[in-house]
C-alpha positions in Angstrom: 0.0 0.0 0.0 0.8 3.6 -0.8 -0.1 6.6 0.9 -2.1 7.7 -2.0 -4.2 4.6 -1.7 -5.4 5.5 2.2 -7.1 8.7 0.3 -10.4 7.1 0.0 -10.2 6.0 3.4 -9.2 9.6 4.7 -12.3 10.9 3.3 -14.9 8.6 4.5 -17.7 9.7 7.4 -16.8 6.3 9.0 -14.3 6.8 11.7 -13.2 2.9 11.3 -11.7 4.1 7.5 -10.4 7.4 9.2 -8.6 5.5 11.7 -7.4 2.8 9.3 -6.0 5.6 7.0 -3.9 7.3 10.0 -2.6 3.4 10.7 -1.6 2.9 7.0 -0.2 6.4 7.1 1.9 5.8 10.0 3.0 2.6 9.1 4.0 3.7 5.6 6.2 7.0 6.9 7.8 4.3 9.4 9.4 1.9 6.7 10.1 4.4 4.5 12.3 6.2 7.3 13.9 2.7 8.2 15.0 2.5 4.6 16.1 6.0 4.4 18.0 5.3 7.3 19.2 2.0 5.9 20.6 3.4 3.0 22.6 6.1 4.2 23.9 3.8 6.7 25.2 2.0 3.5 26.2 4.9 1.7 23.5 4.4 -1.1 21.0 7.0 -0.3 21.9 9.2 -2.9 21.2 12.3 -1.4 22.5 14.0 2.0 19.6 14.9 4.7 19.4 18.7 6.2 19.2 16.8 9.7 21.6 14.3 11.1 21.1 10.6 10.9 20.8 10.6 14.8 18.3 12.4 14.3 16.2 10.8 12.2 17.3 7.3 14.6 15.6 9.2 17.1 12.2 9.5 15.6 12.0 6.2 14.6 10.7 5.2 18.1 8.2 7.7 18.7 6.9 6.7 15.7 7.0 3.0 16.8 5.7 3.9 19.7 2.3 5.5 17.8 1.7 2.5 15.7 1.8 0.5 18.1 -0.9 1.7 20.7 -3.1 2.3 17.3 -2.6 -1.3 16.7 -3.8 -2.2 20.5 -6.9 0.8 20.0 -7.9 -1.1 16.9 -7.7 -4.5 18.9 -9.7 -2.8 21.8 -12.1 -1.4 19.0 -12.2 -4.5 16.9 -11.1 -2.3 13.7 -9.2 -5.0 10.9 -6.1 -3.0 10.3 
């Protein structure tokens, strides 16, 4: 899945789509930072980052940290993620 396929689901009235659209969202953002990371770790990224790669190491968990709790709310709320 792509970002631009949770747009449908962004837009719905039903908060169950809305929710899973901030999931995929989140989840998306996260592996593509964990290969961004990956890469310039390896020296293949092809471009350099304003910020440092600490940095961007640092948000990784905050991140983590966000999918996971929407993964237990969507346990809790019985939403199929």
């Amino acid at each position: 899945m792509e970002l631009k396929d949770t747009i449908d689901l962004m837009n719905s009235s039903d908060y169950k789509d809305r929710f899973k659209a901030e999931y995929w969202q989140v989840k998306i953002r996260l592996e593509k930072l964990r290969k961004m990371i990956a890469k310039w770790q390896a020296g293949t990224l092809g471009f350099t980052p304003s910020c440092s790669l600490e940095l961007l190491k640092e948000q990784v968990e905050p991140m983590q940290n966000y999918l996971d709790t929407l993964e237990v709310r969507a346990e809790m709320e019985g939403i199929s993620v």
